[in-house]
C-alpha positions in Angstrom: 108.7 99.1 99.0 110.8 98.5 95.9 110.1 95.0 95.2 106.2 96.0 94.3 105.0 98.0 91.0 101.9 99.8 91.9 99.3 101.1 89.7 95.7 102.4 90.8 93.2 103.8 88.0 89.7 105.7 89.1 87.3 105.2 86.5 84.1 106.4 87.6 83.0 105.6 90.8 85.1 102.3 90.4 88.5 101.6 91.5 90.8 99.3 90.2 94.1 98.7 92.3 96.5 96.5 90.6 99.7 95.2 92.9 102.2 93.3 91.5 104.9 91.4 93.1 108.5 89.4 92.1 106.4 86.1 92.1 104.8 86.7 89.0 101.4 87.0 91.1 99.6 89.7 91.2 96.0 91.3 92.7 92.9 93.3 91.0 90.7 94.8 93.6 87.5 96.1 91.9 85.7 98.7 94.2 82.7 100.4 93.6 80.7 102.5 95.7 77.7 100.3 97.6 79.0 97.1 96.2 81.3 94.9 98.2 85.2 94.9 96.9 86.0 92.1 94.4 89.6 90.7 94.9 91.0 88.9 91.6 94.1 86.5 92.3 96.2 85.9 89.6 99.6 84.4 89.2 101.5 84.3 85.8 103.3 81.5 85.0 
């Protein structure tokens, strides 16, 4: 899928997926082993 840039760093036991998109919006999911995922919503204006 070309029209997303995808990066995902592992730091620790904690995971942070960023997805960006044409929009200008983009995601953080914050994952950490025996915590439930956090999911950031962002758009840039």
């Amino acid at each position: 899928d070309m029209t997303k840039d995808y990066e995902k760093q592992h730091i620790g036991n904690l995971y942070i997926k960023n997805v960006f998109d044409k929009a200008g919006e983009y995601k953080i999911i914050l994952r950490a082993d025996g915590y439930k995922d956090t999911e950031l919503n962002l758009t840039v204006k």
